[in-house]
C-alpha positions in Angstrom: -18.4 -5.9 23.5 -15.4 -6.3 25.1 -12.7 -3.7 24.6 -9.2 -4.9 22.5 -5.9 -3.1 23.0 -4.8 -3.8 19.5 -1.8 -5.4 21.3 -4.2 -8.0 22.9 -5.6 -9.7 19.8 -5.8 -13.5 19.8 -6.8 -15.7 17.2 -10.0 -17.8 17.6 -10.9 -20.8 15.9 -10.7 -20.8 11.9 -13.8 -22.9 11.4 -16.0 -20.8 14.0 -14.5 -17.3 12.6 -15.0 -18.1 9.2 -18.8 -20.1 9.7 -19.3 -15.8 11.8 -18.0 -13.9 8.8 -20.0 -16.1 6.3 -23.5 -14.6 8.1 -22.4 -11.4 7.7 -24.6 -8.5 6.5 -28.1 -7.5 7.1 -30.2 -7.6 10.4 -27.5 -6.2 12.3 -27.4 -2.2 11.9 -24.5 -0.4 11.1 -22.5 1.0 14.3 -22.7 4.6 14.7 -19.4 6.6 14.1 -18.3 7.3 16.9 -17.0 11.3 17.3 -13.6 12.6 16.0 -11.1 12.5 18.8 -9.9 15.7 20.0 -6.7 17.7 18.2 -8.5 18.1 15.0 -11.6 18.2 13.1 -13.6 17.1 9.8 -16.4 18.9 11.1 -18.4 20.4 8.4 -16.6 18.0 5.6 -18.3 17.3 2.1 -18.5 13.5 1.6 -15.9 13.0 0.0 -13.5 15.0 2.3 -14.7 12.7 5.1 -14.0 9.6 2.6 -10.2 10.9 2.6 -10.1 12.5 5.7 -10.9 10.9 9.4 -9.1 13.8 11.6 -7.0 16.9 10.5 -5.7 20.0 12.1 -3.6 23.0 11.0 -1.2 21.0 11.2 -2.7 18.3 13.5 0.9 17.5 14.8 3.8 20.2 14.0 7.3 19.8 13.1 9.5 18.6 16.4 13.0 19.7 14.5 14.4 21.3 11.5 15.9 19.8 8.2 15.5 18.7 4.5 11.8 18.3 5.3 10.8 21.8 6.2 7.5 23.0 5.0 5.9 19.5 4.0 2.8 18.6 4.9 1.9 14.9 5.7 -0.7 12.3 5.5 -0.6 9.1 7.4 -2.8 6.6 6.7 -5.0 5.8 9.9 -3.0 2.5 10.8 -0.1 4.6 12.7 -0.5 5.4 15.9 0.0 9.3 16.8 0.2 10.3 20.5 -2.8 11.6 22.3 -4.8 10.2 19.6 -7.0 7.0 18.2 -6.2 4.4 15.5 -9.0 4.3 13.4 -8.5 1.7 10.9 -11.2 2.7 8.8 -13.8 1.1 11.3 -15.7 3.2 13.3 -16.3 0.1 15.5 -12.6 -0.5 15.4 -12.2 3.4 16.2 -15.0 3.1 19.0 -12.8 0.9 21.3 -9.1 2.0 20.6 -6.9 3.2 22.8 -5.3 6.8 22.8 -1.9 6.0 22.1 1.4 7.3 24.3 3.8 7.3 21.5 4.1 8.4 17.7 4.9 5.4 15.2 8.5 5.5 14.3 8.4 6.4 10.6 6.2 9.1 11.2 8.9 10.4 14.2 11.6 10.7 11.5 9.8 13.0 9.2 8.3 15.3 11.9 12.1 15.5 13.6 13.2 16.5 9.9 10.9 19.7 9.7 7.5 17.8 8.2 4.8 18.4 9.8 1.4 16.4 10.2 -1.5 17.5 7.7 -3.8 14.5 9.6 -5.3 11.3 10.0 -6.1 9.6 6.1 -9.2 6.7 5.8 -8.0 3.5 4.6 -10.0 0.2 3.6 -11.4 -1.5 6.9 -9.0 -2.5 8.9 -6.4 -2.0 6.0 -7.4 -5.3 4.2 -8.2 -4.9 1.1 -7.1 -2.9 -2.4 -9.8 -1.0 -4.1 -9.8 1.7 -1.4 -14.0 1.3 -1.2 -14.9 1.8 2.4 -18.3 1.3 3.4 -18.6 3.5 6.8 -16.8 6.2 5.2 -17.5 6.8 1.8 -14.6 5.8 -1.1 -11.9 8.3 -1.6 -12.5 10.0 -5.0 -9.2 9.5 -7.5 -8.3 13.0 -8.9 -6.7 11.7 -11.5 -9.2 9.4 -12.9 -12.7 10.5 -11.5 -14.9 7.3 -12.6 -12.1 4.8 -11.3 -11.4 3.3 -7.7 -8.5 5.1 -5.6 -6.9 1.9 -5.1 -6.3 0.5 -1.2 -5.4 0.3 1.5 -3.7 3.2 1.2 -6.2 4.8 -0.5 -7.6 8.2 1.6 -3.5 9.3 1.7 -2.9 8.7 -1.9 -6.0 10.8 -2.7 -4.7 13.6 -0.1 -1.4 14.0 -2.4 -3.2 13.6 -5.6 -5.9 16.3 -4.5 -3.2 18.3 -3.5 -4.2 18.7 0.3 -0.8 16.9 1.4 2.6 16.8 -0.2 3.2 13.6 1.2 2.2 10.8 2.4 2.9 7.4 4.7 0.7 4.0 4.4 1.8 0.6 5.1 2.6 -1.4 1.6 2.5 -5.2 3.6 0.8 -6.4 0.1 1.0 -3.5 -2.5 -1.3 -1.4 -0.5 1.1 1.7 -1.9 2.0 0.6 -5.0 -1.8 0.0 -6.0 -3.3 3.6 -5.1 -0.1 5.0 -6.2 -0.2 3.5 -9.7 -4.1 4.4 -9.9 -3.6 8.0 -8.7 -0.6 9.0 -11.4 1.6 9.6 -8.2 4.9 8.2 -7.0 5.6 5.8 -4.3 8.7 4.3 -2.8 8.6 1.2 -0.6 12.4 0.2 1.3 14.0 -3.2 1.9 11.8 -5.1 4.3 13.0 -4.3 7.9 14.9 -1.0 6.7 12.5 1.1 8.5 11.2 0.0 11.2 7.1 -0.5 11.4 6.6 0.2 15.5 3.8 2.0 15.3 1.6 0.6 12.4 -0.9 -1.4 13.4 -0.1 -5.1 12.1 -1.9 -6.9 9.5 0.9 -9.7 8.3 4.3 -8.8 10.4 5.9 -11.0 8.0 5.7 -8.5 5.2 4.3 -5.1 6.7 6.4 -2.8 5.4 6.3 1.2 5.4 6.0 3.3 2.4 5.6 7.0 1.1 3.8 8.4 -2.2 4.2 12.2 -3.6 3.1 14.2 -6.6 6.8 14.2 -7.6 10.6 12.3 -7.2 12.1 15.1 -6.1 9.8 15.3 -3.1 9.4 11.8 -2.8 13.5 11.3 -2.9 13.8 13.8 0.4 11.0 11.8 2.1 12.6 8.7 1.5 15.9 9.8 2.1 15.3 10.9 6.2 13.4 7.6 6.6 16.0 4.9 4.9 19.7 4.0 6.4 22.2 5.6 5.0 24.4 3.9 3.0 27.4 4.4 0.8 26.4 5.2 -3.3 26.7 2.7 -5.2 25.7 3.3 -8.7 23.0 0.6 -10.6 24.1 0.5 -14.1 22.4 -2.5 -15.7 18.5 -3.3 -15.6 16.6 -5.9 -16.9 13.1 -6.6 -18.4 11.2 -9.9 -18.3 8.5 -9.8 -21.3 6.9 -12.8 -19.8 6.3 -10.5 -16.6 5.2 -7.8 -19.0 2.9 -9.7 -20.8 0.9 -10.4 -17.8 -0.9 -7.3 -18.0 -3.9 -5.6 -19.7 -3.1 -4.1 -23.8 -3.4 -1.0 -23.1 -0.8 -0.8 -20.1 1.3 -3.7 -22.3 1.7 -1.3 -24.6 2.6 1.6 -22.5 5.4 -0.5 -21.5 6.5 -1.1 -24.5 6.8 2.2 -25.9 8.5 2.7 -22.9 11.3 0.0 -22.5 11.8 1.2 -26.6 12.5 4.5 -25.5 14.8 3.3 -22.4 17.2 1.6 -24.6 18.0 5.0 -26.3 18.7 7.2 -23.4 21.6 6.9 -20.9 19.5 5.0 -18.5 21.0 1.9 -17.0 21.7 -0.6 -20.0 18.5 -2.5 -20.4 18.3 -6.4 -21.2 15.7 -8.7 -21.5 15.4 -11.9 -19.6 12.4 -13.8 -18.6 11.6 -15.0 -15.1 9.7 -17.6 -14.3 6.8 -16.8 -15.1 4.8 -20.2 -14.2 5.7 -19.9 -10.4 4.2 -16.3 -10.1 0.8 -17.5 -9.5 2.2 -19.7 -6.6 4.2 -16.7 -5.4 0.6 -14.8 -5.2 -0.7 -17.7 -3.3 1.6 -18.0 -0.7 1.7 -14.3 -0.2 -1.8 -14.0 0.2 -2.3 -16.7 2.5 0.3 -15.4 5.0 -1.6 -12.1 5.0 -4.5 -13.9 5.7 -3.2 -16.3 8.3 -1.4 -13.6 10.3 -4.7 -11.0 9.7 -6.7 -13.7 10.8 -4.7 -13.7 14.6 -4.9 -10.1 14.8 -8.2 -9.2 13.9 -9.9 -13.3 14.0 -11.3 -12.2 18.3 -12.5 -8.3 16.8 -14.6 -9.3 13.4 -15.5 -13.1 15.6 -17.4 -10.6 18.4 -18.8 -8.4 16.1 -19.5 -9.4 12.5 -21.6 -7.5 11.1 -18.8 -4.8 12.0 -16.3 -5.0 8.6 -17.8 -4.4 5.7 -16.7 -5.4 2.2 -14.1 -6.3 0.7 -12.1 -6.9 4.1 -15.2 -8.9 5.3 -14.7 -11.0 2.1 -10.7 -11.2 2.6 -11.2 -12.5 6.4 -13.5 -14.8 5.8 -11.0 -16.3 3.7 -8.3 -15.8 6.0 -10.3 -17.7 8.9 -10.1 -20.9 6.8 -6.4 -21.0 6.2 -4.6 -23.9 8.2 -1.9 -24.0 9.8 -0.3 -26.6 7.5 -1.1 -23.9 4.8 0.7 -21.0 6.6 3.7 -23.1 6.7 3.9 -24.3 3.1 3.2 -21.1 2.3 6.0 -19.9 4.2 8.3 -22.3 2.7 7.1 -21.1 -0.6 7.8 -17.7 0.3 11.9 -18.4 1.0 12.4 -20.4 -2.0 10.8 -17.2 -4.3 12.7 -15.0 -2.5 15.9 -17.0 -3.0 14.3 -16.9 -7.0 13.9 -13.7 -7.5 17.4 -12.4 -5.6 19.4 -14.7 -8.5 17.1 -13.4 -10.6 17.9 -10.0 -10.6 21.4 -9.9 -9.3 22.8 -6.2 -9.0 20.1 -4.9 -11.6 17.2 -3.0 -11.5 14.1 -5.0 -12.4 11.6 -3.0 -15.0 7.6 -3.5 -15.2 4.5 -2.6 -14.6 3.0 -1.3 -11.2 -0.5 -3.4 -11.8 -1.6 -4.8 -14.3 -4.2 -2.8 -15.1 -5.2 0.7 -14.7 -7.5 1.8 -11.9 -10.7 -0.9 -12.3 -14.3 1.5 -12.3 -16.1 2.4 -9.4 -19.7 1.3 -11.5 -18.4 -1.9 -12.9 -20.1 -4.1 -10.4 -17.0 -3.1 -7.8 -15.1 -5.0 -5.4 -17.9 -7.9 -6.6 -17.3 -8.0 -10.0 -15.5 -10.6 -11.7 -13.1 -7.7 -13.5 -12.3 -6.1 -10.6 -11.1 -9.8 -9.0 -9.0 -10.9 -12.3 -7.5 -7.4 -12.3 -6.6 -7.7 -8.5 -5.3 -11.4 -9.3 -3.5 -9.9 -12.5 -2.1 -7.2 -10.3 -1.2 -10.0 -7.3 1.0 -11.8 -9.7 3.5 -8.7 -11.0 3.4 -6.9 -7.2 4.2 -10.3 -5.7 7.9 -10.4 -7.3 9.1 -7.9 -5.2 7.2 -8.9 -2.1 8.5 -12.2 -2.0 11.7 -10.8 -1.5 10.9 -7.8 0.4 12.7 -5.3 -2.1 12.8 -1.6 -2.8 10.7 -0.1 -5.3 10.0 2.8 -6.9 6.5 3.8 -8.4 5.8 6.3 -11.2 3.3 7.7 -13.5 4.5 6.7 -17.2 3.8 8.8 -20.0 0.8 6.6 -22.0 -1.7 7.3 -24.0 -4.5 6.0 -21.5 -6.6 8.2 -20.3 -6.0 6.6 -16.7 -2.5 6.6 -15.1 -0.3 3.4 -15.6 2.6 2.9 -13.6 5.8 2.3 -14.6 7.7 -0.5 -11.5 11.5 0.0 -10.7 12.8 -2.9 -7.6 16.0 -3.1 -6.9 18.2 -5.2 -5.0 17.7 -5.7 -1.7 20.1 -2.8 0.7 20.1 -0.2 -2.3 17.1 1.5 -1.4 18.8 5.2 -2.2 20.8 3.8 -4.9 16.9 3.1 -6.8 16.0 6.8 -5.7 19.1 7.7 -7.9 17.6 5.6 -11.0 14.4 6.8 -10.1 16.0 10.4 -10.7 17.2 9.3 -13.8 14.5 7.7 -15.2 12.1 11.1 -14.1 14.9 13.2 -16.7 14.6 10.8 -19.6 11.3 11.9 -20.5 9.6 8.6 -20.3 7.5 9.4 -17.4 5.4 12.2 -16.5 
């Protein structure tokens, strides 16, 4: 097979790639995985370490400076390139025929120059396409806080790092959620910035339209002083009004419904930015989903269309599903889709004004691991469900904040704070706020 620099992809023709990814499965056997790269080890790993793990060291990479960041330990999800070593992509074919890189990804840079140093390389879904964090060469990460449901994806080996308590922080690319979802899932908080804040030289694209960084921790505290050497600084400017849209709300399951209800109740009697209630329009979500799916798919499909065309039987699951799609989307489609994207974004900005928008993560907690999986038809209306409330800030590439609401759910449910677009520390300060009111855990 021909070896890709994962700067050389091309797409290839949707009808061919698509008619390729639709014969997918047996007669071909798996590829072997290939060794670890040198710097670190999983050698003598359980499982389910290897299912979170794909390369770690003591630290793998230490701290190049001094600062706020002293003493934390990091996971990045194995889409950022770190020198001397491999992107893996959760794809041991993928893995097999990547370049060592020369240069550190950007957002990793900042932490390690701010005293953080490298804990290793976390598993992802293949090729970082796809939600429920199942991984078919690998193994799927185990969720410590919910031990029969899926770890959510892509970000889904670093989220279980933090959660396990092997990393206090983490880094994963959030281009459609894919921090939110294994946040929310895991009880942990996440913080995605303003699209284009931080820059993403480094990760290795899925959708450059909407890749975006973001960072998950156990706590606010720690996940505020991550976020804080990462964003732009900017001059405070207090968010003191916030606004709910039971419309929104009401797209998601009872039992996280009612979490959220109990605790927008509780908000209004704390000193919590003054909370209203006004719907958005809630018919145009699905639309919003739509569109922001199929420029993820049109743009994965040019990366990775030439890599899954030459060898098929290579991506497994739910990724092989989500290509498949994506090598059918037109070009007409793409640019519709784009359209649709500015004319949600323009939406949702009027929408919120200078307030903080308040709703769930997903729509659901974590789906089971046994329910018939990424297959099933619960796990796709729960991903759907999800699509449709994670879409509102996507659109519009704003900052949000992620936590673990107090419920009385067995699994986690998360609790969704997006601001306004440029007031990324300005939602850390909510986020503070909102930690001290007793509504979340």
């Amino acid at each position: 097979m021909t070896r890709l620099s994962r700067r050389s992809l091309f797409a290839v023709g949707a009808a061919a790639g698509a008619s390729l990814l639709a014969g997918c499965g047996g007669g071909t056997p798996e590829p072997e995985i290939p060794p670890l790269p040198g710097g670190g080890t999983t050698a003598g790993a359980t499982p389910a370490e290897r299912a979170v793990w794909r390369l770690t060291g003591s630290p793998l990479v230490p701290p190049t400076g001094s600062g706020d960041l002293d003493g934390l330990t990091v996971a990045v999800s194995d889409l950022f390139a770190v020198a001397g070593q491999q992107i893996g992509a959760g794809n041991p074919t993928w893995l097999g025929q990547a370049p060592r890189e020369s240069t550190t990804a950007a957002a990793l840079t900042r932490l390690l120059g701010a005293g953080a140093a490298l804990r290793g390389l976390t598993q992802t879904d293949d090729l970082g396409y796809g939600h429920s964090g199942v991984n078919d060469h690998y193994g799927t990460p185990p969720n410590p806080a919910a031990e029969q449901q899926l770890p959510g994806g892509s970000t889904s080996g670093a989220a279980a790092a933090v959660a396990g308590g092997d990393a206090t922080a983490a880094i994963g690319s959030d281009t459609g959620a894919s921090v939110r979802i294994p946040a929310a899932y895991q009880g942990l908080c996440a913080f995605t910035p303003t699209r284009g804040a931080v820059s993403t030289a480094g990760l290795l694209p899925l959708s450059p339209t909407l890749d975006t960084v973001g960072w998950l921790a156990g706590d606010i505290a720690t996940l505020a002083r991550v976020a804080t050497a990462s964003v732009p600084k900017a001059a405070a400017r207090r968010l003191d009004r916030a606004v709910t849209s039971p419309g929104v709300n009401a797209v998601a399951s009872a039992d996280v419904h009612a979490a959220m209800t109990t605790a927008l109740a509780g908000w209004k009697g704390t000193g919590l930015p003054a909370l209203t209630e006004q719907d958005l329009d809630i018919a145009a979500l699905p639309d919003w989903y739509d569109a922001v799916t199929t420029v993820i798919g049109h743009e994965a499909w040019k990366q990775f269309g030439t890599f899954v065309s030459q060898a098929p039987a290579a991506v497994g699951g739910e990724a092989r599903d989500n290509l498949a799609a994506a090598g059918r989307v037109t070009e007409s489609a793409y640019t519709r889709a784009r359209t649709t994207l500015d004319d949600a974004a323009a939406a949702v900005t009027e929408y919120l004004g200078e307030r903080v928008l308040v709703l769930p993560t997903t729509a659901t907690t974590a789906p089971s691991r046994t329910n018939g999986g990424t297959a099933s038809d619960d796990y796709r209306n729960a991903l759907r469900s999800t699509g449709l409330l994670t879409s509102i800030a996507t659109v519009a590439g704003l900052p949000t904040v992620t936590m673990r609401l107090k419920s009385a759910t067995p699994a986690p449910v998360g609790l969704c704070l997006v601001a306004p677009a440029g007031r990324d520390l300005d939602l850390l300060e909510v986020a503070r706020q909102v930690q001290g009111s007793g509504l979340v855990r």
